[in-house]
Each structure stands twice: as C-alpha cells, then as structure tokens.
N, C-alpha and C positions, 0 to 999 in steps of 0.2 A: 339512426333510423335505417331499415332497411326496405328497399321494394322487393316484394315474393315472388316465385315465379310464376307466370300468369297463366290464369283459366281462360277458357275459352269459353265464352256464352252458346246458349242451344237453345233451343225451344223445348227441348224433351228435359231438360236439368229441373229438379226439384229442388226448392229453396232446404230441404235438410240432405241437396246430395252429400257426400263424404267427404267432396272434395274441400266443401267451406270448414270442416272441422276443423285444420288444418289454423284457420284464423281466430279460432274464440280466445281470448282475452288468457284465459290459461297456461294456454300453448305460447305466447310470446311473452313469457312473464321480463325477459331481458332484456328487450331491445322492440320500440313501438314499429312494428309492419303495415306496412301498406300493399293492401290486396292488388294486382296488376290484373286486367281483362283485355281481353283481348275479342275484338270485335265491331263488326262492322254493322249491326242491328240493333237500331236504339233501344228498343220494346226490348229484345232480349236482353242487353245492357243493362237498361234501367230497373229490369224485375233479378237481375244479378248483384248490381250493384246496391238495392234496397235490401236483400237479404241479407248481405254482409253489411251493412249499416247493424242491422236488428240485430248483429252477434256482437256488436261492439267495434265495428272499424267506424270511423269519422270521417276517413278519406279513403276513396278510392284511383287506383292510376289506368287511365286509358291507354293503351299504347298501340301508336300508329308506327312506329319504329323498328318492329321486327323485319329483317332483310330475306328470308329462309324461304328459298321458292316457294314451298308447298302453301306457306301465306298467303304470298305475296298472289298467287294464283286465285285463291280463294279470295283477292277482293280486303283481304285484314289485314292488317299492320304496317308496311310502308306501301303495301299494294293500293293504299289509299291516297297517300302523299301526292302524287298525280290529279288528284280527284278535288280541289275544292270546295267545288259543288255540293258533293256526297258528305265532306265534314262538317260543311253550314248546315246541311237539314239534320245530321247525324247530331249536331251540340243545340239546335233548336227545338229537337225530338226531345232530347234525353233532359237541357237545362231543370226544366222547368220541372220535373218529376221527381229528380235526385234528391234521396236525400243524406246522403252522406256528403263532401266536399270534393273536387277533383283535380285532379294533375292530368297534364298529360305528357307523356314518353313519344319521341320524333327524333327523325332524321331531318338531313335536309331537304331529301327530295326524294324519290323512288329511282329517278335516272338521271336529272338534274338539279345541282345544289340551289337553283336560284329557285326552284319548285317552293321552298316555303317560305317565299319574298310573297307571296298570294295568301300565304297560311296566316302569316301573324295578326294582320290587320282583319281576320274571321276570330282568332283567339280573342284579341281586344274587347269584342265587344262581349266577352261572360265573365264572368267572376271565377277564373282558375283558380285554385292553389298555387300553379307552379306549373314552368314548361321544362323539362327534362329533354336536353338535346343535345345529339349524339353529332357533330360535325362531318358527317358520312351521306353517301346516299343508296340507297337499299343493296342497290348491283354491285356497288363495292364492297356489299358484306363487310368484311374488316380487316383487307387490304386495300392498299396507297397509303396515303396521308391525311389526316384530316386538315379539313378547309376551317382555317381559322378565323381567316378574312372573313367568310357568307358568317361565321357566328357570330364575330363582331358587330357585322349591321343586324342581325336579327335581337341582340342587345342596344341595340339600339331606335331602333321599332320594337320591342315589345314594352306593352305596360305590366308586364307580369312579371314577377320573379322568375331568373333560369338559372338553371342548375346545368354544369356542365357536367356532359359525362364522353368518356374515350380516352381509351391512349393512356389512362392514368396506371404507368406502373412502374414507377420508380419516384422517389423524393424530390429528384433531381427533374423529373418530368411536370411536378406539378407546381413545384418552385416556379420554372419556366415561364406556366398557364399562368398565377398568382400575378407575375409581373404585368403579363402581357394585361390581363384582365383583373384591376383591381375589384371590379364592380360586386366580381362573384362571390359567394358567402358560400355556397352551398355546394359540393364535388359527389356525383358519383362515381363510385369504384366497381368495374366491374370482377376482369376477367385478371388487373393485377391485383386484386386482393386474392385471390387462388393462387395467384404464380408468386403471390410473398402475401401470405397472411399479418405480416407486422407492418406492414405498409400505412395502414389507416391511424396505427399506434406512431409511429415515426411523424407520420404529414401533423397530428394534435400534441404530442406533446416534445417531438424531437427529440428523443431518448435513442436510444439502440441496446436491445438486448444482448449480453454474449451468445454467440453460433450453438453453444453447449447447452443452453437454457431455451433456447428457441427450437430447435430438436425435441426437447423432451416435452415442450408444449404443443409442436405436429403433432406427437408421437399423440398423446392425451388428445386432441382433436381429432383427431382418425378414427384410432377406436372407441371413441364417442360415436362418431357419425355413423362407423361402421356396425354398431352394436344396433344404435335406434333403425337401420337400414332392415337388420336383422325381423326386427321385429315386424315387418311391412312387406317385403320381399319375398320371395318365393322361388325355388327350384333350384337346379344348384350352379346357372350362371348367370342369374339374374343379378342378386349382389354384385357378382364380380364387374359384371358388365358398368354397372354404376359407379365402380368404387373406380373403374380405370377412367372413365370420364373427367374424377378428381385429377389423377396422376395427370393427366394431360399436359394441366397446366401446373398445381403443386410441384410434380418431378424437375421442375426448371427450376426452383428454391436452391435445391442440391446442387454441387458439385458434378458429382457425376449422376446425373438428375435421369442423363438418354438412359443409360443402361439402366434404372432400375426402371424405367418406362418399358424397355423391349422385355424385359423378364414378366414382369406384371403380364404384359399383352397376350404373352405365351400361355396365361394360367386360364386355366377355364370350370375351377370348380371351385368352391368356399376354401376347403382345406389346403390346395394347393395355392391358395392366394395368401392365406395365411402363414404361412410357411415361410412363402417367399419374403412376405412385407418383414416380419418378425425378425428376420435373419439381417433383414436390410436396417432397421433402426438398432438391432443389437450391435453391430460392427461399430453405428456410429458413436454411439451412447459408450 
C-alpha cells in the first residue's frame, strides 16, 4: 500500500481539478493508494475528501505531520499538533460528512513530544482506520533521534491500529523496531525506500538481490520515472530539477553515490542530464 503525496485543500479547488486525476482507479492499477490532504479546514477537507471517495479511493489520510515551516505557519500539518482544541472541532466537523474511511498521519508534537499525550484520547473517540506516527516532533524536522519511549506509551493509549513510520532504512534498522515493538503489523517506509529501493523487498521476503541485478533494476526504474516525468514537465530544467531531488537520496545506494550527486547537481538542462546519468549506469553495468 502506498500513501500519495498530499493535496492541499482550497475553497477555490473544483471537485474535477487535475490534481485528483492523479487518483482514479486506472492510474494505480499496482499497488492500492491512499490519497493524503493536507489541511486544517473541515468544509474544505470534507468537500475534498468526498470527491476522491466519488473516483474510487475508500480511504482517505489526514496529515497533521508535516514539519516544513511554511506549514507549519499556515496553521496545517504539525502546526496543528499544539492545538487540541482545533483537532476535536476539526474530526467533529468532518466525522460525520465523510464518506470515504480515514487515517491519520502525526508526529509527536509541533515542539513537544508529550504534545500528543492530549491527542490520543480525541482520536479514541472516532472510528480511524489507522494512526500513522512519525516519533519526531515538527522542529526536529528529521534530525536527533526518534523518541521511542513517547511511541511506546502512545501504543498503549491508542484504541486504534499504528503504524510506525521513521528511521526505517536499513533491515537491520527495523529488525531493531520488530523486537522492541511486537504489537506493530504495519511499517511505513519513507525516505529509506529512496535511499535503497530493495529495502521493502528484503524487510517481506528476506532475500537479497545480486548488486549487478539491482543496478539494472534502478537503471529500468529511472527511466521509467524519468520518461512519465517527461510527459508532464515542461522547459528545460524543470525535469532536471525533479529528477535531482530523487538523486538525493537514491545516490547513497551507490558506492560512489557523492560524486554522481555533485555531477547531477552541476547539469541544468534535459540533455546534459542525460548524458551524465547514461555514462554513470554504463560504467557500472
């Protein structure tokens, strides 16, 4: 299952903007998506999340989780976590209208981890799907460490299924988690499935690919991405701009991962990216 990367509710968004196409039943023929919103306005929420009901999602995911100032300013995503208050009228607003099912995506807190010690016990009282939470709290972004301890008790106050999500990027990382928490059933993966795409395949079936076969599956994965990118993008360093955001994290797969990261970063047009990458999977291959 995957969570998609989230919309933002408006009052101005029409129920056939472009953005939900993205979700119809077509488009995810592999793998069941769950549309993520983002928002602090039930009304709009609600006339969001019913539109993607009507295209065929069953669930939709709230996320009060996001750390990224410009959010967090506007009042949405963990800018809410502080707020109790705002989340009880905001899930008493919207319960009742919904008609798709719902998750919600959280941190611990906006500034303190013990901030959603106040949270669970508002969750409790709806019929979630599922709480998605990230053992961080906004200001830390995605440095320190995460609080494992505040997840532990929030597992044990919640009546709701949780799904852990953080920190998952290596085998050996979620072994770790597994022990500590047998309770958990369900892992998200965020930013080490990017920085080792075999990761989710290793944690379910405990195999490992040869290095020489796992290369030529990036290689097929890339210019996959890069091709449907193609078609949607526009001018000549918009792709590029996209395709380095991947490298970011992918480039730490490799070996010498920096260097084709500073090369990448240096390119600023379609063909001069192509060039570079093509040179860089030919070497290895």
């Amino acid at each position: 299952m995957a969570i998609a990367p989230f919309i933002s509710s408006s009052k101005k968004m029409k129920p056939v903007n472009n953005l939900l196409r993205e979700f119809y039943p077509d488009k995810n023929t592999g793998i069941p998506t769950i549309p993520q919103i983002m928002s602090s306005d039930p009304d709009d929420f609600t006339k969001l999340a019913n539109a993607l009901y009507d295209i065929g999602c069953g669930t939709v995911n709230w996320n009060i989780g996001c750390p990224f100032r410009m959010v967090v300013k506007k009042g949405r995503g963990a800018g809410m976590l502080c707020h109790p208050d705002r989340i009880e009228s905001f899930l008493e607003k919207t319960m009742p209208a919904l008609k798709p099912g719902l998750s919600i995506k959280l941190r611990l807190g906006l500034t303190y981890p013990d901030e959603v010690l106040q949270l669970i016990p508002i969750f409790n009282q709806y019929p979630l799907e599922e709480l998605i939470i990230h053992p961080r709290t906004g200001v830390q972004m995605y440095a320190g460490d995460v609080d494992l301890d505040m997840f532990e008790q929030c597992l044990g106050l919640s009546k709701h299924r949780i799904v852990y999500n953080g920190d998952i990027n290596s085998f050996e990382k979620w072994e770790m988690l597994t022990k500590r928490f047998g309770s958990i059933e369900r892992w998200m993966i965020g930013r080490g499935l990017l920085g080792n795409p075999f990761l989710a395949e290793k944690i379910k079936f405990n195999t490992e690919k040869p290095y020489d076969e796992k290369i030529k599956i990036i290689r097929i994965f890339h210019d996959h991405l890069f091709d449907e990118y193609s078609k949607i993008l526009y001018g000549p360093s918009h792709i590029t701009n996209k395709m380095k955001e991947i490298w970011t994290y992918m480039g730490g797969f490799f070996e010498n991962g920096e260097k084709i990261r500073k090369k990448i970063n240096k390119t600023h047009h379609r063909d001069n990216y192509v060039d570079v990458v093509n040179k860089f999977f030919d070497e290895l291959i």
